[in-house]
PyMOL commands that place a pseudoatom at each C-alpha (Angstrom):
pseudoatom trace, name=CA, resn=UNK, resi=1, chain=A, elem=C, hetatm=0, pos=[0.000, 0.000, 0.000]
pseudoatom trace, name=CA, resn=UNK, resi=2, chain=A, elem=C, hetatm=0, pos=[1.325, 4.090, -0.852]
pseudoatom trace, name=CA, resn=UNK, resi=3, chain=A, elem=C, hetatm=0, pos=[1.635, 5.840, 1.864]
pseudoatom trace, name=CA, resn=UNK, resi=4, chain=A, elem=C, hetatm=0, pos=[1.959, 9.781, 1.465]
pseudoatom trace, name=CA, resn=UNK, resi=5, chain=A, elem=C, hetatm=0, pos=[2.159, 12.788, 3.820]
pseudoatom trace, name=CA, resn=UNK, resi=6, chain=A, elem=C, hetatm=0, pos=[-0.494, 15.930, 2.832]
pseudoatom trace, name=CA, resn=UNK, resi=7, chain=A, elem=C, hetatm=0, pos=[-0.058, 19.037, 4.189]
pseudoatom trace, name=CA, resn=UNK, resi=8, chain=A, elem=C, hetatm=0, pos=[-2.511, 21.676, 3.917]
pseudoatom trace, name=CA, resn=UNK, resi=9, chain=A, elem=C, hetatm=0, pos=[-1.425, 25.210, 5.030]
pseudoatom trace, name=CA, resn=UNK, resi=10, chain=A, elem=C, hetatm=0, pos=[-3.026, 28.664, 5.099]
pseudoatom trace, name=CA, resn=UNK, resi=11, chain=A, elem=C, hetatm=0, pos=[-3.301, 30.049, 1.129]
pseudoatom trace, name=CA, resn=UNK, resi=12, chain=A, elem=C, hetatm=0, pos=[-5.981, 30.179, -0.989]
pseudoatom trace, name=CA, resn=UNK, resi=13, chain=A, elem=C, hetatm=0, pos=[-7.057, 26.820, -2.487]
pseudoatom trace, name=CA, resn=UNK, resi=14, chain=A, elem=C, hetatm=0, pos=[-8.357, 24.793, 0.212]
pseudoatom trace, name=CA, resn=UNK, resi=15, chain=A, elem=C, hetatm=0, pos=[-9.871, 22.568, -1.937]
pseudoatom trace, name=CA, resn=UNK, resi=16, chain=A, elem=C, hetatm=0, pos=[-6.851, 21.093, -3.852]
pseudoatom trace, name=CA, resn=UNK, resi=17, chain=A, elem=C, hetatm=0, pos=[-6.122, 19.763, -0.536]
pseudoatom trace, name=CA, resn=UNK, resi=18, chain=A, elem=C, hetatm=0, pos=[-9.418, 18.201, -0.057]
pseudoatom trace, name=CA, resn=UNK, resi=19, chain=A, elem=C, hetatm=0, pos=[-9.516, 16.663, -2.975]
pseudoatom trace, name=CA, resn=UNK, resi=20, chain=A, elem=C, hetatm=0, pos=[-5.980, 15.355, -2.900]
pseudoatom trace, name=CA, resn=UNK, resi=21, chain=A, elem=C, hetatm=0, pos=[-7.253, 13.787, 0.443]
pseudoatom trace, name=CA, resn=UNK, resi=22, chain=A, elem=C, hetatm=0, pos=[-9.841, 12.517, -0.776]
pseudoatom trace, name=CA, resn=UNK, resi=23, chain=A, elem=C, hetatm=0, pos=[-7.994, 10.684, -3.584]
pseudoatom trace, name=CA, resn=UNK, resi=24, chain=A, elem=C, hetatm=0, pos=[-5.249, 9.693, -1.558]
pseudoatom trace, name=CA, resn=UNK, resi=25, chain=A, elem=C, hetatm=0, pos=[-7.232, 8.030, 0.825]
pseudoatom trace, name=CA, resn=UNK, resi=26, chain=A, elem=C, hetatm=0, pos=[-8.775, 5.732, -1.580]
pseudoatom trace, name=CA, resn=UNK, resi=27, chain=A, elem=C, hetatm=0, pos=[-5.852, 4.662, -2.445]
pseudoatom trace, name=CA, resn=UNK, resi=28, chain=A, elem=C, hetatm=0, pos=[-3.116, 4.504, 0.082]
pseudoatom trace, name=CA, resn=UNK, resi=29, chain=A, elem=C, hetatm=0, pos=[-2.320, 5.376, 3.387]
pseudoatom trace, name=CA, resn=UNK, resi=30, chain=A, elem=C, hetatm=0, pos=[-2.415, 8.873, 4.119]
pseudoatom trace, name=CA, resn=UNK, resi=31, chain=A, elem=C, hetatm=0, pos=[-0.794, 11.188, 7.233]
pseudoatom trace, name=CA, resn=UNK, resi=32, chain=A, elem=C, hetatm=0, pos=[-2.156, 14.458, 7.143]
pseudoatom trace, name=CA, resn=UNK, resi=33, chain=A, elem=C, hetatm=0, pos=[-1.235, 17.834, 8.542]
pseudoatom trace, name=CA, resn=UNK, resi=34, chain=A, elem=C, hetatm=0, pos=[-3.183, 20.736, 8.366]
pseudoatom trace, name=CA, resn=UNK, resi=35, chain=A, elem=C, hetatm=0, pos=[-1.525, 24.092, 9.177]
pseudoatom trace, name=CA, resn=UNK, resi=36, chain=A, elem=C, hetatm=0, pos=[-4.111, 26.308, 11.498]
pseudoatom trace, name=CA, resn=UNK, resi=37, chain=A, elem=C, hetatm=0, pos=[-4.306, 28.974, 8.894]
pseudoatom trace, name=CA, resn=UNK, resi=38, chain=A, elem=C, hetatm=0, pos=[-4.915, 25.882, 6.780]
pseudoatom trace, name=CA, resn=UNK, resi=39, chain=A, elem=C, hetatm=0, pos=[-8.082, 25.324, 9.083]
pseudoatom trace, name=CA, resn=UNK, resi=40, chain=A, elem=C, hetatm=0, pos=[-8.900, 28.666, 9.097]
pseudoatom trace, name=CA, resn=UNK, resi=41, chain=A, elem=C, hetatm=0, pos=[-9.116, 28.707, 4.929]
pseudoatom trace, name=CA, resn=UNK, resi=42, chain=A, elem=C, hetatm=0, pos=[-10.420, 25.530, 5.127]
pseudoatom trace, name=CA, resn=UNK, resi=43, chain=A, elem=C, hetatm=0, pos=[-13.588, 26.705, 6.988]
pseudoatom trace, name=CA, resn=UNK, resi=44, chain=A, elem=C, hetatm=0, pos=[-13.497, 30.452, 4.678]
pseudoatom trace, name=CA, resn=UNK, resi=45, chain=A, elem=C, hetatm=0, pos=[-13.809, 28.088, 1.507]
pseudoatom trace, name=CA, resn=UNK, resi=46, chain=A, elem=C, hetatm=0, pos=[-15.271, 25.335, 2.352]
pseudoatom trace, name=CA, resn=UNK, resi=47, chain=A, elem=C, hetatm=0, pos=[-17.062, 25.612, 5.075]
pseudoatom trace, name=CA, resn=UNK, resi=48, chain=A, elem=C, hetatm=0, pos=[-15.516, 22.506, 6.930]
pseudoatom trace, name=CA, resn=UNK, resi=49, chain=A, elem=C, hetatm=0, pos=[-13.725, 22.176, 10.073]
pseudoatom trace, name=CA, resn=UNK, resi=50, chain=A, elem=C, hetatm=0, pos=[-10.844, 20.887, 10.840]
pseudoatom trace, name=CA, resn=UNK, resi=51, chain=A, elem=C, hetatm=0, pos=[-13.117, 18.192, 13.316]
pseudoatom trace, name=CA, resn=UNK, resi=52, chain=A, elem=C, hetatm=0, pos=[-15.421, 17.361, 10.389]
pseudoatom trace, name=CA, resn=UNK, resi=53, chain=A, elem=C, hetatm=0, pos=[-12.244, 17.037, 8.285]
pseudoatom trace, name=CA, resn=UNK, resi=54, chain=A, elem=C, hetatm=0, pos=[-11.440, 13.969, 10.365]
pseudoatom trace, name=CA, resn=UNK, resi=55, chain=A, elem=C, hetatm=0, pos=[-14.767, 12.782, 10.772]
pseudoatom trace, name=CA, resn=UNK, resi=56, chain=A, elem=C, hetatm=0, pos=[-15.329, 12.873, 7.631]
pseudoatom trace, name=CA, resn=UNK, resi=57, chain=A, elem=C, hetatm=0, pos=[-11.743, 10.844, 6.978]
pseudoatom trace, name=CA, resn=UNK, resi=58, chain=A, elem=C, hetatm=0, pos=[-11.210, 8.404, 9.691]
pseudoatom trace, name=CA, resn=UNK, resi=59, chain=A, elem=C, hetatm=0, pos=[-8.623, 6.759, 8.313]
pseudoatom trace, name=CA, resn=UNK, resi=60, chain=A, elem=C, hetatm=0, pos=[-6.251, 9.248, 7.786]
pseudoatom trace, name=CA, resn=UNK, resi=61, chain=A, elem=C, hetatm=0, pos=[-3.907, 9.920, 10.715]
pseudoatom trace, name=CA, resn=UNK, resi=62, chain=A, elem=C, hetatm=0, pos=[-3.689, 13.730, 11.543]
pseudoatom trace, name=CA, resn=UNK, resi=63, chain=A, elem=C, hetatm=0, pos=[-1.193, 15.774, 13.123]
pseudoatom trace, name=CA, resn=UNK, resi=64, chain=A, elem=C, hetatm=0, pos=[-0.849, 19.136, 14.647]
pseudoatom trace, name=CA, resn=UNK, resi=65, chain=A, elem=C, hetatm=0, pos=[1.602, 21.393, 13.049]
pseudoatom trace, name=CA, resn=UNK, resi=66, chain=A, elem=C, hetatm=0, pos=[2.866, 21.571, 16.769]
pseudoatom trace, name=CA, resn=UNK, resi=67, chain=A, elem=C, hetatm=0, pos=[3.354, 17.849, 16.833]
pseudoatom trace, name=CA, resn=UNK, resi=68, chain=A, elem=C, hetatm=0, pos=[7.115, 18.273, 16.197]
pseudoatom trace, name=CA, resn=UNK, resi=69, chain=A, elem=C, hetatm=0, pos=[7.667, 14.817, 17.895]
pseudoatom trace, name=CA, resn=UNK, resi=70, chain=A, elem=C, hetatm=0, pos=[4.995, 13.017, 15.475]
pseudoatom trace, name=CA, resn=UNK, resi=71, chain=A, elem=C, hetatm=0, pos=[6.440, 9.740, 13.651]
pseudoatom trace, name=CA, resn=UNK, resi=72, chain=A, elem=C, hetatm=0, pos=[6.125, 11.736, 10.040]
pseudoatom trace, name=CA, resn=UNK, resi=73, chain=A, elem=C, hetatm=0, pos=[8.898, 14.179, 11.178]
pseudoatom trace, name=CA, resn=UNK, resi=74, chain=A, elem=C, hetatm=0, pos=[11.572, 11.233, 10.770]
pseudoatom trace, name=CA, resn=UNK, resi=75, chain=A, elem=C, hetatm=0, pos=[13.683, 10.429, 8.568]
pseudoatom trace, name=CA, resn=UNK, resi=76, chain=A, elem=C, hetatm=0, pos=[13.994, 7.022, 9.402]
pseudoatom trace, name=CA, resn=UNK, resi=77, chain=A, elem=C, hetatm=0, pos=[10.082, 6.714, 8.858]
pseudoatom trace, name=CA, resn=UNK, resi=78, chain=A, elem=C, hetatm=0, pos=[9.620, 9.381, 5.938]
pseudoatom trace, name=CA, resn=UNK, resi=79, chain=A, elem=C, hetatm=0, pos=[11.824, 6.924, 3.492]
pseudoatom trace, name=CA, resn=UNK, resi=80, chain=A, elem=C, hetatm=0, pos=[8.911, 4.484, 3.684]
pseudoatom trace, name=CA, resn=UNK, resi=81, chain=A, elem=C, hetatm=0, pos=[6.359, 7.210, 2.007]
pseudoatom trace, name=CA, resn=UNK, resi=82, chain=A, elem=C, hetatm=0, pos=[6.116, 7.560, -1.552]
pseudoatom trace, name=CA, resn=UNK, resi=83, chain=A, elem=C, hetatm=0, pos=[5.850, 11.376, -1.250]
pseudoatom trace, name=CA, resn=UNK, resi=84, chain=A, elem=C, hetatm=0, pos=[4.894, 14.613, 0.365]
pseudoatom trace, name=CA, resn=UNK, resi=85, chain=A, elem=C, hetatm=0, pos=[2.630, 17.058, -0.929]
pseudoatom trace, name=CA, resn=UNK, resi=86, chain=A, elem=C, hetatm=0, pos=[1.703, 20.180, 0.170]
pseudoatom trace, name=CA, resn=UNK, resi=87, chain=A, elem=C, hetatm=0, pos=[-1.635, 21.599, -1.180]
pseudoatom trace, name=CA, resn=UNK, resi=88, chain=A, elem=C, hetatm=0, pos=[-2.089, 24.392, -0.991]
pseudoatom trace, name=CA, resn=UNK, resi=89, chain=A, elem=C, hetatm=0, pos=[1.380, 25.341, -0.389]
pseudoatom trace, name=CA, resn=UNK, resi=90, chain=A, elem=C, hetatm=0, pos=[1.281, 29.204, 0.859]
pseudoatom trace, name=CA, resn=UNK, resi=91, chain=A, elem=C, hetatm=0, pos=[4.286, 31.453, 0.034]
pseudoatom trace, name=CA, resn=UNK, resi=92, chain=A, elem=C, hetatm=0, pos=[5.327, 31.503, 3.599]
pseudoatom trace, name=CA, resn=UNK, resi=93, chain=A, elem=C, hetatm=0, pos=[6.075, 28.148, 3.751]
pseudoatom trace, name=CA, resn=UNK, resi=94, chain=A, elem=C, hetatm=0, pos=[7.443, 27.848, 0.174]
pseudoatom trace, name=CA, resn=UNK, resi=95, chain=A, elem=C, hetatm=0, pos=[9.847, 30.223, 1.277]
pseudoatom trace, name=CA, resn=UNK, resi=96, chain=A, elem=C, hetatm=0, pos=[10.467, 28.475, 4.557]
pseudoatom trace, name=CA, resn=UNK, resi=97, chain=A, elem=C, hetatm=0, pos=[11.378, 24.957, 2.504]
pseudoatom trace, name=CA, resn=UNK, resi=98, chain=A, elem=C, hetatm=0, pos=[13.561, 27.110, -0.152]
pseudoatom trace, name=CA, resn=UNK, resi=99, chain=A, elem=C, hetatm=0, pos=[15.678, 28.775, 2.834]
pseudoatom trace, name=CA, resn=UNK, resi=100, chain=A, elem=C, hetatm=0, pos=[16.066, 25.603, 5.448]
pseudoatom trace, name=CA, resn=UNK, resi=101, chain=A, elem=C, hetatm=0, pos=[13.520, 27.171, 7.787]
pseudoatom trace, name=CA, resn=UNK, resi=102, chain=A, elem=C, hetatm=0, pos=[12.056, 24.956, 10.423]
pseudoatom trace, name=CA, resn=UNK, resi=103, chain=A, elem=C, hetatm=0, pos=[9.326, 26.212, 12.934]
pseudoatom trace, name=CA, resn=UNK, resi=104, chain=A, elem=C, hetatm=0, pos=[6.376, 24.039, 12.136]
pseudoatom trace, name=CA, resn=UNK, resi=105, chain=A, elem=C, hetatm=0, pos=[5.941, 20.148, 11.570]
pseudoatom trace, name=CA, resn=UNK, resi=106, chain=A, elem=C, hetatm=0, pos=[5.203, 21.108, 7.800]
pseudoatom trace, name=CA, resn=UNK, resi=107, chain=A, elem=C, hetatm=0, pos=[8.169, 22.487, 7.322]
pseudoatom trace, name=CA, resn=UNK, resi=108, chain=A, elem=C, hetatm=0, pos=[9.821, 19.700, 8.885]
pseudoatom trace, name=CA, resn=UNK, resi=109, chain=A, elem=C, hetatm=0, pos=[8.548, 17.591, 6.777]
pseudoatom trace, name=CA, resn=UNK, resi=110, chain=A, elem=C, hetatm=0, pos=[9.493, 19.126, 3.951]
pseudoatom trace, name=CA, resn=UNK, resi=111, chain=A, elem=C, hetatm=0, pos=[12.869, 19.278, 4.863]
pseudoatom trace, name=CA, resn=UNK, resi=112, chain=A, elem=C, hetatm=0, pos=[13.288, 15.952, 5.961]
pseudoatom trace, name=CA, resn=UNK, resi=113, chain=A, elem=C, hetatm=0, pos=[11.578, 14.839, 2.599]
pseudoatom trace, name=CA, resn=UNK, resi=114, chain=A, elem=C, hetatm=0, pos=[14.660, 17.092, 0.351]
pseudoatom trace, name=CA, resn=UNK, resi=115, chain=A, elem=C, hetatm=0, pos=[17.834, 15.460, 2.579]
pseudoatom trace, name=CA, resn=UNK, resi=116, chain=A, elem=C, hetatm=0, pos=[16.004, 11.799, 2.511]
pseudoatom trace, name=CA, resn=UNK, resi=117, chain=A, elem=C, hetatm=0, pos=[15.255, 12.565, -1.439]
pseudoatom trace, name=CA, resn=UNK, resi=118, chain=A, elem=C, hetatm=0, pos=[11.452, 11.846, -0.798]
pseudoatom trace, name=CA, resn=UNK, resi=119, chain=A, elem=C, hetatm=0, pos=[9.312, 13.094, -3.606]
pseudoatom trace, name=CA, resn=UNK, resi=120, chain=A, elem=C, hetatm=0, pos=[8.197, 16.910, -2.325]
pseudoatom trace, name=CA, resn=UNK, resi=121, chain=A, elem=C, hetatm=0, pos=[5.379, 18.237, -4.557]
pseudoatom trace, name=CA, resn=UNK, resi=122, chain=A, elem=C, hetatm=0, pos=[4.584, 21.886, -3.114]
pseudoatom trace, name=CA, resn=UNK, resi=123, chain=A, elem=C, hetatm=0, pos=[1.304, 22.832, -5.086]
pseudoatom trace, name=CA, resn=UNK, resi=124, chain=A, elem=C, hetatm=0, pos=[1.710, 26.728, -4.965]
pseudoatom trace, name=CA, resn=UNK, resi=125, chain=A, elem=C, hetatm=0, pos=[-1.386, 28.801, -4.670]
pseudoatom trace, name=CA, resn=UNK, resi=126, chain=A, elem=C, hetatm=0, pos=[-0.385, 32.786, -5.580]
pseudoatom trace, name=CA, resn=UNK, resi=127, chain=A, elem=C, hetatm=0, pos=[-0.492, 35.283, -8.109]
pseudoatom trace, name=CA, resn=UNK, resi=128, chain=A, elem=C, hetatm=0, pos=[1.401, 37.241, -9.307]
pseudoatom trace, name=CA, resn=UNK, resi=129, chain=A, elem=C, hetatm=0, pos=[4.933, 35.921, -8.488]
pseudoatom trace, name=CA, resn=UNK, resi=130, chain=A, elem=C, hetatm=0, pos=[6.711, 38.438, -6.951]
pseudoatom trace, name=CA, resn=UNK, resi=131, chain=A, elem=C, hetatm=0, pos=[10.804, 37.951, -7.255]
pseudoatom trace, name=CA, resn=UNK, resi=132, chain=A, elem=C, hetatm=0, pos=[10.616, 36.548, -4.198]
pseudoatom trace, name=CA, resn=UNK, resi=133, chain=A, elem=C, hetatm=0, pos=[8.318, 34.485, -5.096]
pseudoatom trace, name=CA, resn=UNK, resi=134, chain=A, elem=C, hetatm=0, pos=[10.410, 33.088, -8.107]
pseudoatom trace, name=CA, resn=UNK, resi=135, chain=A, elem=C, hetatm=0, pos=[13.421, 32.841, -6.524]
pseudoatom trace, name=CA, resn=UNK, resi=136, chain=A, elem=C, hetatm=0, pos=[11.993, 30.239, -3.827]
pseudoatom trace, name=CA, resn=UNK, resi=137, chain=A, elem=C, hetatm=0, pos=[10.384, 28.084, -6.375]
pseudoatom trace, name=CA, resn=UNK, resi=138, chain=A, elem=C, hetatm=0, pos=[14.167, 28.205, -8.466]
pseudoatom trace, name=CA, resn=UNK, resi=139, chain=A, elem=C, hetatm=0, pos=[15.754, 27.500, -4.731]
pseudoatom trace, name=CA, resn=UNK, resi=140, chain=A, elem=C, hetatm=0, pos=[13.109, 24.833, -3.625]
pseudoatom trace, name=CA, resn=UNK, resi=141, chain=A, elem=C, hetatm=0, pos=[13.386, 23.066, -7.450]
pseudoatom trace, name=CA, resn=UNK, resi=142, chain=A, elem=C, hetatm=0, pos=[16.854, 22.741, -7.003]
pseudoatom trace, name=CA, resn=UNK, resi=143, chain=A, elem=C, hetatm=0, pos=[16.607, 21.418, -4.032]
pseudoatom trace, name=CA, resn=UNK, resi=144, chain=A, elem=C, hetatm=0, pos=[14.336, 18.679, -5.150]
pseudoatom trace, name=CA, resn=UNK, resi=145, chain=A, elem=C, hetatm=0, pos=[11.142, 19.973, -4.708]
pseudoatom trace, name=CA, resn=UNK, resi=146, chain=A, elem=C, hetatm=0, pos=[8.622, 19.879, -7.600]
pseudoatom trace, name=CA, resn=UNK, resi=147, chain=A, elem=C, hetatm=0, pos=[6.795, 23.352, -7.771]
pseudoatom trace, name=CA, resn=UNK, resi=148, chain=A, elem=C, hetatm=0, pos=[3.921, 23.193, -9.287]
pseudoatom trace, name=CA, resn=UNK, resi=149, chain=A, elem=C, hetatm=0, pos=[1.566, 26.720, -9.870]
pseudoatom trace, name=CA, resn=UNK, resi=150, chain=A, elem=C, hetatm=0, pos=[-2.203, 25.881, -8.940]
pseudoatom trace, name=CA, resn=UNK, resi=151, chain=A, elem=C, hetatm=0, pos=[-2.557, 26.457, -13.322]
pseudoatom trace, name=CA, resn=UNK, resi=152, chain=A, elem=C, hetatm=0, pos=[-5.673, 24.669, -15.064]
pseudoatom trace, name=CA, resn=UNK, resi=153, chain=A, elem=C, hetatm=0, pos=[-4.875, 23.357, -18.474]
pseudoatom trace, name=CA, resn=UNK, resi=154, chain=A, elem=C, hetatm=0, pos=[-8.325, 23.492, -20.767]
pseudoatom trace, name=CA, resn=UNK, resi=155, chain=A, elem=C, hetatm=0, pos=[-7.441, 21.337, -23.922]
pseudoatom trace, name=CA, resn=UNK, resi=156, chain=A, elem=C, hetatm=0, pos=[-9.696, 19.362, -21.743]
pseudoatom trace, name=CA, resn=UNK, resi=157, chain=A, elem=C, hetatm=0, pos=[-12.641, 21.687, -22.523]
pseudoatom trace, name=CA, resn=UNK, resi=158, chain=A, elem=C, hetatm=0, pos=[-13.770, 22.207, -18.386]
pseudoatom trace, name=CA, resn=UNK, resi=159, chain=A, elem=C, hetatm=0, pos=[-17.331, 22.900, -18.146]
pseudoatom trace, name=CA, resn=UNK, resi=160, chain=A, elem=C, hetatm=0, pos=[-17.497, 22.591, -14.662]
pseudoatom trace, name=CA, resn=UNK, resi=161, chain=A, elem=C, hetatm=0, pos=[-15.055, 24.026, -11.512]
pseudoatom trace, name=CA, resn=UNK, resi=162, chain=A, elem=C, hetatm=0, pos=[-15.147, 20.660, -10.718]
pseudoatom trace, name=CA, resn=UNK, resi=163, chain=A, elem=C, hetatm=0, pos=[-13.510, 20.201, -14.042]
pseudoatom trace, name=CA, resn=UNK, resi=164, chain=A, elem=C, hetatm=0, pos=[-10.958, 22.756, -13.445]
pseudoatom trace, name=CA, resn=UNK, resi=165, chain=A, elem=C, hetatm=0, pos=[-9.979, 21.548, -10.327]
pseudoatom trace, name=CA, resn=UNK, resi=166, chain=A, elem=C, hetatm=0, pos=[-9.589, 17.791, -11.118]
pseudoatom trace, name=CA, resn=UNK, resi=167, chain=A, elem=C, hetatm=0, pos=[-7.116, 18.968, -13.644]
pseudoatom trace, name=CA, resn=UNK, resi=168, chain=A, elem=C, hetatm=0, pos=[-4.890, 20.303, -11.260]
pseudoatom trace, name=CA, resn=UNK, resi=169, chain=A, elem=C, hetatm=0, pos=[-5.695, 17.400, -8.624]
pseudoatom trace, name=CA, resn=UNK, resi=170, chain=A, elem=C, hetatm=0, pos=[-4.729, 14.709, -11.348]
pseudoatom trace, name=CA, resn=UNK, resi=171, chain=A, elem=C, hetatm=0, pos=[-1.688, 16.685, -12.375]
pseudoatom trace, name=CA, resn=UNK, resi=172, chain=A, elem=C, hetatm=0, pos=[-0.324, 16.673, -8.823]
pseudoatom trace, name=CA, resn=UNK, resi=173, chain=A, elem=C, hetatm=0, pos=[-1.465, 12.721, -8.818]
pseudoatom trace, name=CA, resn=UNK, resi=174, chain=A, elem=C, hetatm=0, pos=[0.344, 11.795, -11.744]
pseudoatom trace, name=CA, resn=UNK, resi=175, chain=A, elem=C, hetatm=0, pos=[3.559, 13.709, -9.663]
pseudoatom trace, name=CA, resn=UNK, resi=176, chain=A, elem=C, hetatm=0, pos=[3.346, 10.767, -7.453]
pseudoatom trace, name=CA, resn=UNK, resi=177, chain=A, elem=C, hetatm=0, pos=[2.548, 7.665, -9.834]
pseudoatom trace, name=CA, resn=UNK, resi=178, chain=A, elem=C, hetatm=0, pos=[-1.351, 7.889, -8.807]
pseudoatom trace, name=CA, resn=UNK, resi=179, chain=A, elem=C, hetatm=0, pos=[-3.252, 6.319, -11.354]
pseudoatom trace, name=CA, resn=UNK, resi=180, chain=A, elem=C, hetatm=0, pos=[-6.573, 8.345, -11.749]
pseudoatom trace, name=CA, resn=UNK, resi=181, chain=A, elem=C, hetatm=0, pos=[-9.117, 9.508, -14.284]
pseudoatom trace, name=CA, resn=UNK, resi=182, chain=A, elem=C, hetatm=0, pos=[-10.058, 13.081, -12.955]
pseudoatom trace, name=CA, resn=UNK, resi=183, chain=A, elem=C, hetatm=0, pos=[-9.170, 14.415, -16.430]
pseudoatom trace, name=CA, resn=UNK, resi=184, chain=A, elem=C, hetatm=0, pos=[-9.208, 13.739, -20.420]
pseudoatom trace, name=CA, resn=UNK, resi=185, chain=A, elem=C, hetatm=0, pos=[-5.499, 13.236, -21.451]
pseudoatom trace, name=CA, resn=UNK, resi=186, chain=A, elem=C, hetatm=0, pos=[-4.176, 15.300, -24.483]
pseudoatom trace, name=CA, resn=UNK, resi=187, chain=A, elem=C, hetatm=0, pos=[-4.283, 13.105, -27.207]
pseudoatom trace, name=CA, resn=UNK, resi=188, chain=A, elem=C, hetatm=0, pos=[-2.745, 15.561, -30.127]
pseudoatom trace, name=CA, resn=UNK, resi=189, chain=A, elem=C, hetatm=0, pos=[-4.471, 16.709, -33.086]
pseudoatom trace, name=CA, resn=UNK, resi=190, chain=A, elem=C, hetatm=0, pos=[-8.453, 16.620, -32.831]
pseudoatom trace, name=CA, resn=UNK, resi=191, chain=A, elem=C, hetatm=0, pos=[-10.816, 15.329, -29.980]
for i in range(1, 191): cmd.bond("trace and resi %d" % i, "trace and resi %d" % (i + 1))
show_as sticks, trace
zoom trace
């Protein structure tokens, strides 16, 4: 069975995280970690809780981003996941990962998951990119993170959000060797 980490911290985009959680769970193992602007988001978008969250997903373990002592913040354990995805990934902690900060268990993580060479996928929710902004996803990248802007293709031909946001979700999916069918695959040429 997969087993992945999902981290879900305080930008814009709540429901890539869902989603991702929801997928993930039918499929694998999943240790989740949700940041408390994360919550706070969650509930703005969504309207969820952080305690319905886990009612609603049983079987997903959850942590506190306080938990700095939780099994997932090992190295020893981390090499046994097939990756680490945070989504959404705000621009604080982008820039946290890209610069060797660690104050919270996400960042943790994330930094165990670059020196262990764990598959990081940081799902970045923000526009524009400020400099700043670039220069952490160039640092992060070459420190083995795969940055990936929150960016809907539509060769698909979305007629729903729902569309629009499976795109993204199946992107990040396919990241991590997920087999899915959120979205119609290019195919060249005509339809």
């Amino acid at each position: 069975m997969k087993r992945f980490v999902l981290c879900i911290t305080g930008a814009s985009g709540s429901i890539y995280g869902y989603r991702l959680l929801e997928e993930l769970s039918k499929r694998g193992s999943v240790d989740a970690v949700v940041s408390s602007a994360g919550a706070t988001v969650l509930k703005e978008e969504m309207d969820k809780t952080l305690k319905e969250l886990k009612a609603e997903f049983p079987e997903v373990n959850f942590y506190g981003e306080r938990e700095l002592t939780a099994p997932i913040a090992s190295g020893s354990v981390l090499t046994g996941y097939e990756a680490v995805l945070i989504a959404p990934c705000s621009m604080s902690t982008l820039a946290s990962v890209a610069n060797g900060v660690n104050i919270n268990l996400i960042h943790r993580i994330c930094e165990v998951a670059l020196k262990e060479r764990v598959k990081l996928v940081l799902l970045v929710r923000e526009m524009p990119y400020s400099r700043v902004h670039l220069e952490n996803m160039l640092r992060a990248t070459e420190a083995g993170a795969v940055v990936v802007p929150a960016s809907p293709g539509f060769y698909h031909r979305p007629g729903s959000m729902d569309d629009l946001i499976n795109f993204v979700v199946g992107k990040v999916l396919d990241l991590v060797g997920v087999e899915h069918d959120l979205y119609r695959r290019w195919k060249g040429g005509g339809r």
